[in-house]
N, C-alpha and C positions, 0 to 999 in steps of 0.2 A: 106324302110328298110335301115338300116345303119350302121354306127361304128364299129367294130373291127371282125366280124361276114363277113357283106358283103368284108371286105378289103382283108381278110385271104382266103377268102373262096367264090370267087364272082361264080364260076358257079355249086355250092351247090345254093347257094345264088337266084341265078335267075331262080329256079325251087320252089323256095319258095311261091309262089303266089303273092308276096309284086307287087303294079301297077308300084311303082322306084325301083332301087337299087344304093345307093349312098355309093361308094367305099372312103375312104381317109378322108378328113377333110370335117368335113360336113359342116361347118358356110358360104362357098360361094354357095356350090353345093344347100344349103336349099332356099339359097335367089336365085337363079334364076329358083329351080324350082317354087318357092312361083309366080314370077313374068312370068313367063311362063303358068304357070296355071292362074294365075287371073289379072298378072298384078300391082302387090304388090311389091315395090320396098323397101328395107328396108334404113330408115335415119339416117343409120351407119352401115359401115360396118368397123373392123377391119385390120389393116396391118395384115396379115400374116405374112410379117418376123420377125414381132416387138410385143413379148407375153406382153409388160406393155400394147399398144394400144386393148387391151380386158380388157371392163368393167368385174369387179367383178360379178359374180356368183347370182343368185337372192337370196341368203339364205335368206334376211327378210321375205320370204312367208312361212316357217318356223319356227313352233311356237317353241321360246326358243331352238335353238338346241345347242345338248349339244355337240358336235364336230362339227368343218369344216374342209373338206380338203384343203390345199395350194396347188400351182403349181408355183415353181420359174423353173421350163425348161420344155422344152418338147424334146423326145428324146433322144439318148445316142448315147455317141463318143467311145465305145467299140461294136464290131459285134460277141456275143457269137453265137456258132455255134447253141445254141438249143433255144432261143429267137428273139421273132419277132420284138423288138421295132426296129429296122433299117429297118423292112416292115412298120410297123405304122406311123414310123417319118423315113422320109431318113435324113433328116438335125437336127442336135442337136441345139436349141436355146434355149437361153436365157433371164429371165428376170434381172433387175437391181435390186440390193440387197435392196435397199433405198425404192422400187417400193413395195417389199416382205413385208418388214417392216410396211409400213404405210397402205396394206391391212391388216396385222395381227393386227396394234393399230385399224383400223377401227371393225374391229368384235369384240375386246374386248368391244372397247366402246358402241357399238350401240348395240349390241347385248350380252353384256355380257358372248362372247366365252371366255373359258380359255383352250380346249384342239382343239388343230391343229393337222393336222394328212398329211405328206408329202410322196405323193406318185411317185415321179421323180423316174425315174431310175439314173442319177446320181448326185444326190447335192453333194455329198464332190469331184466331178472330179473338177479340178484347183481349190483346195480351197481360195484360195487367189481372188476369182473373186465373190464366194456367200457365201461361208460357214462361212469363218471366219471372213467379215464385219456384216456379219446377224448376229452371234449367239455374236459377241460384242454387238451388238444395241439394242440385247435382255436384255442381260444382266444389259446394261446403262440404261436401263430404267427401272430395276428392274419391270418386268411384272408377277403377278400373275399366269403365267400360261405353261402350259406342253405341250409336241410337243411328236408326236410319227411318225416312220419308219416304217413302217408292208410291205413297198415293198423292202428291200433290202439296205444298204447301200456300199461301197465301201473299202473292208478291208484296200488295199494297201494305202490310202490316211490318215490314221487315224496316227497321231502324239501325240507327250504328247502334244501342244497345244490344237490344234484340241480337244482333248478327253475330257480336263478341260474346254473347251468354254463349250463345247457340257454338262457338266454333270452342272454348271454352268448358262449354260439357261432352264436350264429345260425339256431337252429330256432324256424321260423316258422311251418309247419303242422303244427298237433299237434292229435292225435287220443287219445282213450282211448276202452277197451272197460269198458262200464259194463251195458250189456244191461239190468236193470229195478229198479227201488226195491223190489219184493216178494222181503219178507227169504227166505221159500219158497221159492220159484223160483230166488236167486239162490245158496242153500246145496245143491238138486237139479240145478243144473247145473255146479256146477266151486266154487263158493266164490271166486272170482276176487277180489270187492271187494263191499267193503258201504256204504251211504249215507252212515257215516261216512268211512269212508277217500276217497270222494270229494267229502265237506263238507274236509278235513283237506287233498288233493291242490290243491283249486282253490284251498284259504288261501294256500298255497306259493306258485303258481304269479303269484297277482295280488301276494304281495311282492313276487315276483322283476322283475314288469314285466308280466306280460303282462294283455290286456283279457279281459272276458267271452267277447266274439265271436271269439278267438283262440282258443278252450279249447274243441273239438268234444267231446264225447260223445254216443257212438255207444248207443243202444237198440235193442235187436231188438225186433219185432213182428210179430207172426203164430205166434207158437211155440201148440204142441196145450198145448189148452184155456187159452190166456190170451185175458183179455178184453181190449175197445177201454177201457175205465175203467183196467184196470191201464196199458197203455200210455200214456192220457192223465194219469194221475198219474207215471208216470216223469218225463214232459214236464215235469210242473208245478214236480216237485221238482229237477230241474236247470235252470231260469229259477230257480227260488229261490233255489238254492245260486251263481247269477250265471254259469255257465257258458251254453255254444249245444247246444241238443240236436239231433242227426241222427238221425235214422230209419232202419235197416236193414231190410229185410224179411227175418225168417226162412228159410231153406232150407232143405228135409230132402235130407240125405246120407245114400246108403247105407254101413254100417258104424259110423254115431253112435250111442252111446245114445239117442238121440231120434226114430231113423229109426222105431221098429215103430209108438212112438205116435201119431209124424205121421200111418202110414198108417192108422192105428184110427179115428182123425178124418177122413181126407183124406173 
């Protein structure tokens, strides 16, 4: 038993009946128990610190699929008080923009993908290092094909550049994490972005081309002690500013700053 289940949760976990329980990144933890049980040495193992040294994904066993997911990071350089990726990932890396690229030309070509689907917690952080050489390279090579966000992107980083790359290559589902218009709450849980930067994001975004109904943002709701009034003023104030609001419901993780409070309320 493994992956984000055993990490979060390892002494839930170890009543599970599972014979292992294998906490963190499983690609070393798998190869020594493989070689402890049987003696199975694997003839490659990847750097750890370095995400290009990981072979691509097996998607050809996959008949015709009609998306893949990408991975240009693992990790995130912000610690929101109600999010576990700083449990998941303690260290934010990196892969090389150049590296991103020639997996995406490879799935078009071989396989005929035209929709990618990126689910990092922060590709637009330091855009100048992924975002804005990748979505140039997209573009220069004129590629058939659309990129979608469904896990959150990063208000504050979004520029009129940035927004015209981005509408320009072809990313079509985008999302940002915005969580709530209450200035309180939004500087006790990480400081991510404040009402202005997402009056300032969606300005960008609608030069650049895109509609209201194109531009999700994501609210969380049910967090300990917010009310249904604060929630429904997030609501109000993102119809105002012309974006689409989505609804997330809250979840208390164990190891968050927000887990003891959740359970003080629960």
């Amino acid at each position: 038993l493994g992956g984000n289940y055993v990490t979060l949760c390892p002494d839930h976990a170890s009543r599970s009946g599972a014979d292992f329980d294998l906490a963190g990144d499983g690609e070393k933890k798998i190869a020594d128990l493989l070689e402890n049980l049987w003696g199975m040495k694997p003839s490659f193992m990847p750097d750890a610190d370095n995400l290009d040294s990981c072979p691509y994904p097996a998607y050809g066993l996959i008949s015709h699929p009609v998306q893949v997911p990408l991975r240009t990071s693992r990790g995130c350089p912000f610690d929101c008080t109600y999010c576990a990726s700083r449990l998941l990932n303690p260290r934010f890396l990196r892969r090389n923009y150049g590296e991103v690229f020639m997996e995406i030309l490879y799935w078009h070509r071989h396989l005929g993908v035209q929709n990618f689907s990126l689910y990092d917690d922060a590709f637009l952080v330091n855009p100048e290092e992924m975002a804005i050489p990748l979505l140039r390279e997209i573009i220069r090579h004129d590629l058939p094909c659309q990129f979608h966000c469904p896990n959150g992107l990063h208000l504050r980083a979004v520029t009129d550049e940035i927004a015209t790359l981005m509408f320009k290559a072809g990313f079509k589902t985008i999302r940002f994490g915005f969580e709530t218009t209450d200035m309180t709450r939004q500087k006790e849980t990480g400081g991510k972005a404040t009402n202005s930067d997402l009056q300032k994001a969606i300005g960008c975004l609608k030069k650049a081309g895109y509609r209201g109904q194109d531009i999700g943002t994501y609210l969380l709701c049910g967090m300990p002690s917010q009310s249904a009034q604060e929630v429904r003023e997030s609501i109000l104030f993102v119809k105002s500013c012309g974006a689409r609001p989505i609804l997330a419901e809250y979840s208390p993780i164990p190891g968050t700053a927000l887990w003891d409070e959740a359970v003080k309320v629960s």
